[in-house]
C-alpha beads as a LAMMPS data file, in Angstrom:
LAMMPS data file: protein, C-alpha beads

336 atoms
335 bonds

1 atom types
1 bond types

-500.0 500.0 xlo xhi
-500.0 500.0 ylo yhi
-500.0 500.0 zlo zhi

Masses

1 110.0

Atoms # bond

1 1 1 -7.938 44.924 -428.792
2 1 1 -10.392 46.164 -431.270
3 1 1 -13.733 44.479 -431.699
4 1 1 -14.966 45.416 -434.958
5 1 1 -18.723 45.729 -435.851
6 1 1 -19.422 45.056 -439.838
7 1 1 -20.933 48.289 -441.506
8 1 1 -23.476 46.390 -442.921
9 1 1 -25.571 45.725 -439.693
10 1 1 -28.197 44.213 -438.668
11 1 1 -26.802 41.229 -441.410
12 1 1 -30.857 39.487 -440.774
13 1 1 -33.831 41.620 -440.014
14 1 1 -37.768 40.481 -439.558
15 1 1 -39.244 39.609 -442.587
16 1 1 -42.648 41.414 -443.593
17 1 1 -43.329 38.394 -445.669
18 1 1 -43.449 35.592 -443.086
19 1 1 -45.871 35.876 -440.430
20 1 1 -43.784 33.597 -438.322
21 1 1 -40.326 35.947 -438.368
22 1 1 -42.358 39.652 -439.204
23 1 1 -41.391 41.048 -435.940
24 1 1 -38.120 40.247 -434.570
25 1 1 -34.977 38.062 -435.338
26 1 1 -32.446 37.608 -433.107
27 1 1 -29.978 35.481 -431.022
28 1 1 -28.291 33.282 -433.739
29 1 1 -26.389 29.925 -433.629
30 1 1 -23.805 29.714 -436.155
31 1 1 -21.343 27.265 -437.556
32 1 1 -19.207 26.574 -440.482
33 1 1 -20.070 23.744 -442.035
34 1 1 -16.592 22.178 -443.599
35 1 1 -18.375 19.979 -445.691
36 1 1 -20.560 22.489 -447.621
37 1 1 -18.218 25.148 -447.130
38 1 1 -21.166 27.163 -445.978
39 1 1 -21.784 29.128 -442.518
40 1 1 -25.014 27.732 -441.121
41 1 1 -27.200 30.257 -438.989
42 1 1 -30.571 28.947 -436.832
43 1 1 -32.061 32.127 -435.978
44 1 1 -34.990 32.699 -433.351
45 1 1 -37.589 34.400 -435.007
46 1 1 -41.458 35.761 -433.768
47 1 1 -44.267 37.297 -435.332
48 1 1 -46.488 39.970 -434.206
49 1 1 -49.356 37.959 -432.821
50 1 1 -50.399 38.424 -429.051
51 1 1 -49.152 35.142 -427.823
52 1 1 -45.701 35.740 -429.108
53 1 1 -44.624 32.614 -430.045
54 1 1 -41.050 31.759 -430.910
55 1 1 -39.436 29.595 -433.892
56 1 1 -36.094 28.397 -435.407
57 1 1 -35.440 29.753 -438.895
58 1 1 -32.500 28.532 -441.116
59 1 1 -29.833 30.894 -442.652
60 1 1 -26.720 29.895 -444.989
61 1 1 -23.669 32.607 -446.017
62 1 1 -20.955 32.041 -447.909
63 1 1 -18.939 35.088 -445.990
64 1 1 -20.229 34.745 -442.971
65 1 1 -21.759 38.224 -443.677
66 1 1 -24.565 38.043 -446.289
67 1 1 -26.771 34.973 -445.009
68 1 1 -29.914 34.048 -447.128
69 1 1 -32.952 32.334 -445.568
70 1 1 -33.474 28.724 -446.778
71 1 1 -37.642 28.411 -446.539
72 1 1 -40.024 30.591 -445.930
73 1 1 -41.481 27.891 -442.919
74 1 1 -39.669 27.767 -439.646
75 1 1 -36.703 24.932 -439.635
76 1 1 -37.961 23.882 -435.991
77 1 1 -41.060 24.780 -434.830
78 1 1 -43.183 24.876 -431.557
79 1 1 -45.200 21.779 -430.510
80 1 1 -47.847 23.187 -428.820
81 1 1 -48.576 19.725 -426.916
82 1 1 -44.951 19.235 -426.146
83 1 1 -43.122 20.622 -422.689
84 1 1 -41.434 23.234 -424.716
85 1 1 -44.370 23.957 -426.778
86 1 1 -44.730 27.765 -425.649
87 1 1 -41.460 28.772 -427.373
88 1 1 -38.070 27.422 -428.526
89 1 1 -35.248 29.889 -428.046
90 1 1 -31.535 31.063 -428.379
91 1 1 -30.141 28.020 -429.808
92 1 1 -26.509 27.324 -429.933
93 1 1 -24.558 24.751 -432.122
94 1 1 -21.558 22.360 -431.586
95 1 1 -20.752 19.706 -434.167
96 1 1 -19.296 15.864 -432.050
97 1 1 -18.535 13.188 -434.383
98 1 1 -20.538 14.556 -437.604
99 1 1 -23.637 15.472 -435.886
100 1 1 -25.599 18.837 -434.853
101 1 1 -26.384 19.368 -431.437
102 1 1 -28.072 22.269 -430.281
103 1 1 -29.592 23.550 -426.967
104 1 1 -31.981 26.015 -426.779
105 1 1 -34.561 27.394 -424.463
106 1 1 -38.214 26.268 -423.888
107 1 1 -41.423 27.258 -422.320
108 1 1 -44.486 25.021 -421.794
109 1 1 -46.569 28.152 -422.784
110 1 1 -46.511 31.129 -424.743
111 1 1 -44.257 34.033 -423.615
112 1 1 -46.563 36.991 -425.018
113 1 1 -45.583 40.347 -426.025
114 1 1 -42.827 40.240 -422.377
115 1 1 -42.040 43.994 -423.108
116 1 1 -46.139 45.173 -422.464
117 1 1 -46.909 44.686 -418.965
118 1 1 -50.487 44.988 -419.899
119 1 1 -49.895 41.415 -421.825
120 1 1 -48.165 39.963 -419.089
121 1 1 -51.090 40.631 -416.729
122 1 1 -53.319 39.427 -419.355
123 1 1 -50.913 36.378 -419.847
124 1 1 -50.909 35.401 -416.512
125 1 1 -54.541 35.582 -415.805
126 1 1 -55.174 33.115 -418.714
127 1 1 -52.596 30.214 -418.198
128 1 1 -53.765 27.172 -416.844
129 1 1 -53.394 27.538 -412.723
130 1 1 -51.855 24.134 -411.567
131 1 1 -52.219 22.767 -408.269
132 1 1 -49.172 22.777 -405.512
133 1 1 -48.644 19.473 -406.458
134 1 1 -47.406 20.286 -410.312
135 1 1 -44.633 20.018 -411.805
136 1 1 -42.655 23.705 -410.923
137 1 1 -41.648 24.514 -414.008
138 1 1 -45.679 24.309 -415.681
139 1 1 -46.583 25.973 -412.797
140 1 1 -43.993 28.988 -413.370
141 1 1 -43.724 28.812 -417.170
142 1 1 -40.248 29.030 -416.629
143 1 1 -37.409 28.232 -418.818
144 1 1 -35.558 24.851 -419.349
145 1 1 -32.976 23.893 -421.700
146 1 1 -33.799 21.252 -424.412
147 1 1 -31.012 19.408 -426.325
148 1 1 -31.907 18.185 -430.166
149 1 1 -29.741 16.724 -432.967
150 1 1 -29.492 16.826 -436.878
151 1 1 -27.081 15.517 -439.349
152 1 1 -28.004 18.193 -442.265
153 1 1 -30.470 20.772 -440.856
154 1 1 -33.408 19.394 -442.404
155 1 1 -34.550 17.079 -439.880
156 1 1 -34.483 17.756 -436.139
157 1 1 -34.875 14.892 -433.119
158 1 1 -35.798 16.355 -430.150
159 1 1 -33.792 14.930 -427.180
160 1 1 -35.235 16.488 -424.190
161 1 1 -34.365 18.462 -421.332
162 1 1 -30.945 18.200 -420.191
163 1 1 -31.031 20.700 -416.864
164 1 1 -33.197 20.342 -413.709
165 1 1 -36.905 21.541 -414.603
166 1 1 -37.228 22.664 -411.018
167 1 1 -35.110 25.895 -411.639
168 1 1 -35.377 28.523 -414.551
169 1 1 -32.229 27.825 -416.633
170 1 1 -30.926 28.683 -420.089
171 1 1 -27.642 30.244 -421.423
172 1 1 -26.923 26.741 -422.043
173 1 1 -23.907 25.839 -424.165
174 1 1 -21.954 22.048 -424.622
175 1 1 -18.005 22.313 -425.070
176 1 1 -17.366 20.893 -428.531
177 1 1 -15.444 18.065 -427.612
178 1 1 -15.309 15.757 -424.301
179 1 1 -12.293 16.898 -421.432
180 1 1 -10.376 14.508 -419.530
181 1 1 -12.994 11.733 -421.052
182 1 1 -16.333 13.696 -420.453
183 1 1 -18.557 15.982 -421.964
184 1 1 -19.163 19.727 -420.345
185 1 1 -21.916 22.095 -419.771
186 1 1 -22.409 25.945 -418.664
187 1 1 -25.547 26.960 -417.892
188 1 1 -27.143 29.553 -415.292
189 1 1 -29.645 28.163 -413.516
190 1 1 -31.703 30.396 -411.341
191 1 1 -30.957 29.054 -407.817
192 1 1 -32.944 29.561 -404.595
193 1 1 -30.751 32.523 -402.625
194 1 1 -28.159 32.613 -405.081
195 1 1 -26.424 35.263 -407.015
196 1 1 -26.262 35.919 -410.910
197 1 1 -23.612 33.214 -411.675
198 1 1 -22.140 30.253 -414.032
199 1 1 -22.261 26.804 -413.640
200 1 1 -19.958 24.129 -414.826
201 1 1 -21.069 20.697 -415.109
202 1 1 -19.772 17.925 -416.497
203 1 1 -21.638 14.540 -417.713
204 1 1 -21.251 10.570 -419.518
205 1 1 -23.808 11.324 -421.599
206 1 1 -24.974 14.754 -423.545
207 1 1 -28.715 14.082 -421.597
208 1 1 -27.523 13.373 -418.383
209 1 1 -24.935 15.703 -416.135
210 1 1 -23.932 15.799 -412.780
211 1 1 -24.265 18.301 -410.452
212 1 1 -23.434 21.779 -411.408
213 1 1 -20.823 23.937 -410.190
214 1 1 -19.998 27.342 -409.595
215 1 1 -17.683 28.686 -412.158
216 1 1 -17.763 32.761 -411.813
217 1 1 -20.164 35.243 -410.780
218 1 1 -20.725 38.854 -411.654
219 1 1 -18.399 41.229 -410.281
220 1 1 -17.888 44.414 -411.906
221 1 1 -20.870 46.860 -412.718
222 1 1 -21.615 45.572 -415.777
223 1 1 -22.331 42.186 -415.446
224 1 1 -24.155 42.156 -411.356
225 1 1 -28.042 42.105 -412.474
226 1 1 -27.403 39.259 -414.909
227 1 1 -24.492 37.093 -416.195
228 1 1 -24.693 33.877 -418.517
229 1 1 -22.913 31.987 -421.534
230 1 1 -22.740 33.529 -424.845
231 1 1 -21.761 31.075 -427.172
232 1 1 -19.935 27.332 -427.318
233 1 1 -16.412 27.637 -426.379
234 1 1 -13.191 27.934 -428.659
235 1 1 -10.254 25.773 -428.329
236 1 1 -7.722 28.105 -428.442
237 1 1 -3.571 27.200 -427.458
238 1 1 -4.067 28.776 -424.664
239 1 1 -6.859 27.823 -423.317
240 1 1 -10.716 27.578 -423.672
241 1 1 -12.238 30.801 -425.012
242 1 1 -15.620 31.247 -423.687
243 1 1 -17.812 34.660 -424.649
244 1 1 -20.307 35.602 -421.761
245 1 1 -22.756 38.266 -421.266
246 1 1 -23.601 40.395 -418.324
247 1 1 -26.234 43.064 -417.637
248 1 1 -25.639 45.910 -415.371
249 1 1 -28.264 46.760 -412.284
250 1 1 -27.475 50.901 -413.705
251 1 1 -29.328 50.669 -417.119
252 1 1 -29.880 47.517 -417.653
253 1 1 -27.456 47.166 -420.615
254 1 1 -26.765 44.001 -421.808
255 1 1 -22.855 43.633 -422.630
256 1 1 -20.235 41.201 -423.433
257 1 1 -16.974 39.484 -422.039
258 1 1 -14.645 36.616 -421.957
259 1 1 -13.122 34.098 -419.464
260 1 1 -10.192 32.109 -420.679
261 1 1 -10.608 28.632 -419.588
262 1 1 -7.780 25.486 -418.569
263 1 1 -7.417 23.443 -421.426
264 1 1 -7.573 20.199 -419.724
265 1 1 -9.645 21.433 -416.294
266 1 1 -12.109 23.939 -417.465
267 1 1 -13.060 24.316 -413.694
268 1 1 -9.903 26.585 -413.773
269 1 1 -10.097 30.049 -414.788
270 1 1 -6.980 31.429 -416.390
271 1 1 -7.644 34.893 -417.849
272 1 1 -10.805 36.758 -417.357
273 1 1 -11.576 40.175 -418.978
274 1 1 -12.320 42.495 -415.893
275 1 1 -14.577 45.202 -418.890
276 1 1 -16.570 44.271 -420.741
277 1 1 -15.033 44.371 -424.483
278 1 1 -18.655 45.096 -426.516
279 1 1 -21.700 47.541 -425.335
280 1 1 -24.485 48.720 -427.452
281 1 1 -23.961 51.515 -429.452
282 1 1 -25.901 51.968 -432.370
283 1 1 -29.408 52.528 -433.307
284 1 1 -30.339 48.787 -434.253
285 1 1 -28.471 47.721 -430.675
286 1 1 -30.033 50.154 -428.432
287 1 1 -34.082 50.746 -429.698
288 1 1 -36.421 47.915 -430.310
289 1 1 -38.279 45.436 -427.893
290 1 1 -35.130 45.807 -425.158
291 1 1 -33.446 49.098 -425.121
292 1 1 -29.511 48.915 -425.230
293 1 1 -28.764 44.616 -426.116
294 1 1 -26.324 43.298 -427.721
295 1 1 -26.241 39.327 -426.739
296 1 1 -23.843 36.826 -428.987
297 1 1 -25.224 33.026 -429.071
298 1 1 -22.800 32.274 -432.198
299 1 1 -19.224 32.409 -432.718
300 1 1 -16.949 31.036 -435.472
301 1 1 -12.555 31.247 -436.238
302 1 1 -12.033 30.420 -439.821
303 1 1 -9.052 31.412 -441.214
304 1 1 -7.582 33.367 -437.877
305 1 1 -10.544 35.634 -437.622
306 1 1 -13.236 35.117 -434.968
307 1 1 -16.831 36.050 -436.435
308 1 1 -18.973 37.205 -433.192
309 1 1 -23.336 36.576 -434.001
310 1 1 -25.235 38.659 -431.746
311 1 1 -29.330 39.495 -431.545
312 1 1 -29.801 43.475 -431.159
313 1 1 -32.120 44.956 -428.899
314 1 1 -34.436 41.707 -429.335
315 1 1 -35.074 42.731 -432.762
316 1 1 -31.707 41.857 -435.304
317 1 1 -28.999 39.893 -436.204
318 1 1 -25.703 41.105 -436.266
319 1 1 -21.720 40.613 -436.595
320 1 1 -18.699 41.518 -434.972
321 1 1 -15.177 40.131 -435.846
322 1 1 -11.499 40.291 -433.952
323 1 1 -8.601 38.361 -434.740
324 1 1 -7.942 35.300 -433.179
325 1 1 -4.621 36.241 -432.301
326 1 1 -5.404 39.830 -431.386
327 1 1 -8.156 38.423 -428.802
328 1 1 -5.678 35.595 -426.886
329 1 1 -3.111 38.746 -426.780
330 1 1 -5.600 40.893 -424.673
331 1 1 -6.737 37.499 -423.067
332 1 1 -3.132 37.443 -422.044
333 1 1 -3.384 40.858 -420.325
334 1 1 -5.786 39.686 -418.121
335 1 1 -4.335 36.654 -416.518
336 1 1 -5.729 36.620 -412.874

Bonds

1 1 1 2
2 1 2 3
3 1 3 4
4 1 4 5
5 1 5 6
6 1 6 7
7 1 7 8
8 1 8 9
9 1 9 10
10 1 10 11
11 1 11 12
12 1 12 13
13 1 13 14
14 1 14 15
15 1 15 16
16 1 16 17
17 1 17 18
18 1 18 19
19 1 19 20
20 1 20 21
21 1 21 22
22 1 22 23
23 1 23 24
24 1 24 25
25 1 25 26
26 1 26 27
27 1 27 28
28 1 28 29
29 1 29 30
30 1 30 31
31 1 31 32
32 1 32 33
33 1 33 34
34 1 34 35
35 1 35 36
36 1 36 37
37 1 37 38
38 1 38 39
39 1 39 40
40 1 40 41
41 1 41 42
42 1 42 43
43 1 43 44
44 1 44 45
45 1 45 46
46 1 46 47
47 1 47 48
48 1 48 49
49 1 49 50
50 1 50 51
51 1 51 52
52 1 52 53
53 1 53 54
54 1 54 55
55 1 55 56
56 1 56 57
57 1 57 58
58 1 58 59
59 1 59 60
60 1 60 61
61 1 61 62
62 1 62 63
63 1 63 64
64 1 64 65
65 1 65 66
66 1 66 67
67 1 67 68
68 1 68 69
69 1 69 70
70 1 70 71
71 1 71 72
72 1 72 73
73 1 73 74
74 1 74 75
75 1 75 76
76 1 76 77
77 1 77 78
78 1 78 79
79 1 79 80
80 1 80 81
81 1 81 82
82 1 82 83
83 1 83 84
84 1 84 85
85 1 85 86
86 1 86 87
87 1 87 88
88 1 88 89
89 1 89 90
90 1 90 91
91 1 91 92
92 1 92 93
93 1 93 94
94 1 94 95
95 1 95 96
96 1 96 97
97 1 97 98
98 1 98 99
99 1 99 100
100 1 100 101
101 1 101 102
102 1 102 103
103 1 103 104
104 1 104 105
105 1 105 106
106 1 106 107
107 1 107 108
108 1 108 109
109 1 109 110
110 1 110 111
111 1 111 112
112 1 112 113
113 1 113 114
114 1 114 115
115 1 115 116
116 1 116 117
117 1 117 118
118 1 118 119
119 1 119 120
120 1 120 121
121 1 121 122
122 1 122 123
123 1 123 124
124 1 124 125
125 1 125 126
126 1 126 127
127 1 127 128
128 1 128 129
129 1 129 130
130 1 130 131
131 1 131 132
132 1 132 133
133 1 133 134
134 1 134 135
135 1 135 136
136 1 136 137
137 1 137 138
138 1 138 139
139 1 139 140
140 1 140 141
141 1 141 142
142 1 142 143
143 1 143 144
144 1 144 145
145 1 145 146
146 1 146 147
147 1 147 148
148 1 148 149
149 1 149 150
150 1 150 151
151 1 151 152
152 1 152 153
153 1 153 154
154 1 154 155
155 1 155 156
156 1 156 157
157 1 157 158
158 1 158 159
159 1 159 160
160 1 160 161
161 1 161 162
162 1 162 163
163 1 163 164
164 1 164 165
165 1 165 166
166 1 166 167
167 1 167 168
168 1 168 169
169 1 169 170
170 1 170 171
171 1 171 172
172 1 172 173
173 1 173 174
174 1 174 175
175 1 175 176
176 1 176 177
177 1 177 178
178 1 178 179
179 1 179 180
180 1 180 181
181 1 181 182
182 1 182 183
183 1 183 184
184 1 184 185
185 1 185 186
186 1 186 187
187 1 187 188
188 1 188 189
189 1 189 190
190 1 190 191
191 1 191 192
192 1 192 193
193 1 193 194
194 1 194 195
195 1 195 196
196 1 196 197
197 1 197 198
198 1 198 199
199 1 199 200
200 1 200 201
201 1 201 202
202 1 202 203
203 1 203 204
204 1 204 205
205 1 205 206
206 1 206 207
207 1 207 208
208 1 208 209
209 1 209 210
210 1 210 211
211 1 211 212
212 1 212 213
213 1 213 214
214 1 214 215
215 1 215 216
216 1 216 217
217 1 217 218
218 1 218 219
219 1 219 220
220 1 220 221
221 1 221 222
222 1 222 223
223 1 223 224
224 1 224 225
225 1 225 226
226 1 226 227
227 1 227 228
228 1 228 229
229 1 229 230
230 1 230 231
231 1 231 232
232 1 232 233
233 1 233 234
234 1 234 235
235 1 235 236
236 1 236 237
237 1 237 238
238 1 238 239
239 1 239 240
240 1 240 241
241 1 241 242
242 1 242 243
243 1 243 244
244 1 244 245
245 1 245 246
246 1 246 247
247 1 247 248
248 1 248 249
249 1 249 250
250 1 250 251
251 1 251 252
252 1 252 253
253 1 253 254
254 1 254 255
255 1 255 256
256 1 256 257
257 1 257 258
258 1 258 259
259 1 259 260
260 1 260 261
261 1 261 262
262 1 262 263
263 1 263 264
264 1 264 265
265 1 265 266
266 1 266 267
267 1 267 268
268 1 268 269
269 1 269 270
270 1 270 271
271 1 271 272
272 1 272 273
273 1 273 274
274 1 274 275
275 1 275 276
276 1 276 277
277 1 277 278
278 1 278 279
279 1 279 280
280 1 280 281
281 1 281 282
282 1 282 283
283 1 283 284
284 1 284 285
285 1 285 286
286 1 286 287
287 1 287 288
288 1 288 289
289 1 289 290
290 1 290 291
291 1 291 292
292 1 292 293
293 1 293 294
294 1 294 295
295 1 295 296
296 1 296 297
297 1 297 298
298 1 298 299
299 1 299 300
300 1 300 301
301 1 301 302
302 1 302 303
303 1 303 304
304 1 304 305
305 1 305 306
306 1 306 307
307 1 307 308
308 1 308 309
309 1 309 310
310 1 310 311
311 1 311 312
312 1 312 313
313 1 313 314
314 1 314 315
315 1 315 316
316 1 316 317
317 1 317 318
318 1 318 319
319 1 319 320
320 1 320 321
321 1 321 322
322 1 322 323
323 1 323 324
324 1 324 325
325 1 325 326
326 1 326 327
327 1 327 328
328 1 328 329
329 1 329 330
330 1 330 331
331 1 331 332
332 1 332 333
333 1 333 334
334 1 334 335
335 1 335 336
């Protein structure tokens, strides 16, 4: 199988124009739209001011390859008063019964320049200092995963948090349709004494889940220091397709794989890809804010051909395709 990265990457790149997105874009949801016809990108996007603080921007293609930016203002930004008003990040998409829904990451403070450990001293000292008694996740400025809706990507209603603010969790991605009569969720929360691994949940209600279970863990080289969802999940014939990354303790490379999922019991693995099937290899993937990244949050099949959205080193957009039928071949190969 043959991954194959378009010649004309990075596809989105920061814009000197905006303040807002002058620094780094990255870490795209994508869908095709059926009604407009039009592939529909939310990028995360930062600008090169101390604090660091992260936005939604809005992309539309016709190709899936040349994407134009809709405004020059963020489509979502941060609330600074809100619980995710440090930063909203990696956003995914999944379209049930005509309506948006994405998840994304949020902070209750700014992130700051998280590459310069001088600003992350400087961050920490300045943050509020809660009391035992707080809420962990203000305490830790650590991550939780936010759900919001739209109909036609020009207003957004913020849901709220839909996994347990107690541990860090993002990596968050919602099956596009219910299974056996409920919705599903894989996330990777950060648990006390636990390994790198992901969770399967499954839930009534888009805000409300049960308790999370184990799904797979890291277990070649290449996906031990780190492992999480990439994007939403494909129905496929065979099975559900889900992309995930994993990051190796050696260099710290983030790269890519997939698990092959039971069509009716996603708790049941069928195929799993024991390499990983996408590393960084080119300039724009390996040199920027993290050295050697490449980290899809956006898939799409149209037509037979799977369109792969990735964020580069923490600093582009990008986009890698495969046949459909190509990828459940090699799936096949790798039955366990």
């Amino acid at each position: 199988m043959k991954i194959t990265k378009y010649s004309g990457n990075p596809i989105l790149r920061p814009n000197p124009n905006n303040q807002w997105e002058n620094f780094c874009v990255l870490n795209p949801a994508v869908i095709y739209d059926d009604e407009s016809k039009k592939f529909i990108m939310l990028y995360r996007a930062a600008g090169d001011d101390y604090e660091h603080y992260i936005r939604f921007g809005l992309a539309k293609s016709d190709d899936g390859f040349h994407f134009e930016r809709c405004s020059d203002l963020p489509a979502m930004d941060v609330d600074f008063e809100d619980a995710d008003g440090g930063c909203i990040e990696d956003p995914r998409i999944v379209k049930i019964d005509g309506v948006f829904y994405i998840t994304y990451a949020g902070k209750p403070y700014y992130p700051a320049r998280y590459w310069n450990p001088e600003d992350v001293v400087r961050r920490n000292e300045e943050r509020y200092h809660w009391p035992d008694s707080a809420p962990k996740f203000l305490k830790d400025s650590h991550t939780t995963t936010y759900l919001a809706a739209t109909t036609d990507f020009t207003w957004y209603k913020r849901c709220g948090r839909i996994t347990d603010s107690r541990y860090d969790d993002r990596d968050v991605v919602i099956f596009p349709e219910k299974v056996g009569g409920k919705f599903v969720r894989i996330s990777r929360p950060k648990c006390d004494d636990e390994p790198p691994a992901v969770w399967i949940a499954f839930g009534d209600d888009l805000m409300e889940w049960d308790a999370p279970k184990k799904l797979f863990k890291g277990e070649q080289e290449w996906e031990r220091g780190r492992i999480g969802a990439g994007c939403p999940p494909i129905k496929t014939k065979d099975g559900w397709l889900l992309l995930y990354h994993g990051v190796s303790e050696k260099d710290e490379f983030y790269r890519v794989g997939f698990v092959l999922l039971d069509l009716n019991d996603p708790t049941k693995i069928l195929a799993r890809t024991k390499d990983f099937v996408m590393e960084p290899e080119f300039d724009y993937e390996i040199n920027g804010i993290w050295t050697g990244c490449v980290f899809p949050t956006g898939i799409v099949e149209k037509d037979g051909l799977v369109y792969m959205y990735y964020g580069c080193a923490d600093k582009f957009v990008a986009v890698a395709t495969v046949p459909l039928d190509e990828l459940l071949a090699h799936m096949q190969t790798q039955k366990l």
